[in-house]
C-alpha positions in Angstrom: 134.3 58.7 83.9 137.1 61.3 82.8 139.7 62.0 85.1 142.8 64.5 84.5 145.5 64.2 87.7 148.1 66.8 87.1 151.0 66.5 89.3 154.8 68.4 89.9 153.4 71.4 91.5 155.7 72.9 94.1 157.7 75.9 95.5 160.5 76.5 93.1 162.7 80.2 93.4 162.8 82.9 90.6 164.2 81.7 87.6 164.2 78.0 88.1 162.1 75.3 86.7 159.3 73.1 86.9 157.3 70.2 84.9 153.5 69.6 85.6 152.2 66.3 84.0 148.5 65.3 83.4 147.3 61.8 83.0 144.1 61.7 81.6 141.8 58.6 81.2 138.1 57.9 80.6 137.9 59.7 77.1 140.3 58.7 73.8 142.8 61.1 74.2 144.5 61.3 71.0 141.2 62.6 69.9 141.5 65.8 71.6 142.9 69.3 72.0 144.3 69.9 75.3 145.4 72.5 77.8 146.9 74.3 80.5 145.2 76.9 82.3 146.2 79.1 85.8 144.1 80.9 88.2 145.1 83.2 90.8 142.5 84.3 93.9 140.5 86.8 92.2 141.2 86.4 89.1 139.3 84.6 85.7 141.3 81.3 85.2 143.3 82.1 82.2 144.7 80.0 79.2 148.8 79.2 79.5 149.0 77.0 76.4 147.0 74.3 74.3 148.4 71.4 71.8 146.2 70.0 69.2 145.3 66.2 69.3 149.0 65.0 67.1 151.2 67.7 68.8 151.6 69.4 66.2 150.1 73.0 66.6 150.7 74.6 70.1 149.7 78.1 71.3 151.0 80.2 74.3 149.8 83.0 76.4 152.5 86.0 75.5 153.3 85.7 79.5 154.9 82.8 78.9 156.2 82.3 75.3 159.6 81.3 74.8 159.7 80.0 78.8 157.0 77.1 78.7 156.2 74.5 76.3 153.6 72.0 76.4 153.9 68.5 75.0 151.9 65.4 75.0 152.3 61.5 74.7 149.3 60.2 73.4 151.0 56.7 73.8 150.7 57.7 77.8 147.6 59.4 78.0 149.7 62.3 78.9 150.5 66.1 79.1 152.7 68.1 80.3 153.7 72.0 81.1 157.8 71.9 81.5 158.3 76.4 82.9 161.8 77.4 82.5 163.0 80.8 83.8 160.0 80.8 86.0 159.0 84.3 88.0 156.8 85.2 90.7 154.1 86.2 88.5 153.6 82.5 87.3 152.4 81.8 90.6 148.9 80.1 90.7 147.4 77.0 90.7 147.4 74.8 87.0 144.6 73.2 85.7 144.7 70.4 83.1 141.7 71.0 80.6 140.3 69.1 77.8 139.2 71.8 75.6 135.8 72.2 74.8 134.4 69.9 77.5 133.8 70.6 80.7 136.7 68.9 82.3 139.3 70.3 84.6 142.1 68.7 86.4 142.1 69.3 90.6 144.7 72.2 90.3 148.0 71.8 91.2 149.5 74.9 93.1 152.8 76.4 91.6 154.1 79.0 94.0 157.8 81.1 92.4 159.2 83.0 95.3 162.7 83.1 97.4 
């Protein structure tokens, strides 16, 4: 059974930081792409960033280049979403995803305000 449990959520002010982990299990990790999306109420969950199966190759949303960066220790079974110079437009909820399969972390709310 796959399971991805993010965790680090929180309420954090404008301009500060946060780091969301994922542990994954029930699939061999190191096999797979994997990602961060966010979803806000009403709106179509987008992609934040994705790192290939080494760590090697990552992508960002422009929203959020040159504030987050994804890394991942395959040792762990792990992921993780460190947001520097956060703003109240990053709030949402953050999803762990495997790419390409249809499995999605709980969520994990992230709420940027004062």
């Amino acid at each position: 059974q796959v399971r991805l449990v993010e965790s680090g959520g929180g309420l954090v002010q404008p301009g500060g930081s946060l780091t969301l982990s994922c542990r994954a299990s029930g699939f061999t990790f190191s096999w797979y792409t994997m990602s961060w999306y966010r979803q806000v109420p009403g709106k179509d969950r987008e992609l934040v960033a994705a790192i290939d199966n080494i760590g090697e190759s990552r992508n960002y949303a422009d929203s959020v280049k040159g504030r987050f960066t994804i890394s991942r220790d395959n040792a762990k079974n792990a992921v993780a979403l460190e947001m520097n110079r956060l703003k109240s437009e990053d709030t949402a909820v953050y999803y762990c995803h495997r790419m390409g399969w249809a499995d999605w972390g709980q969520g994990i709310q992230v709420t940027v305000s004062s």
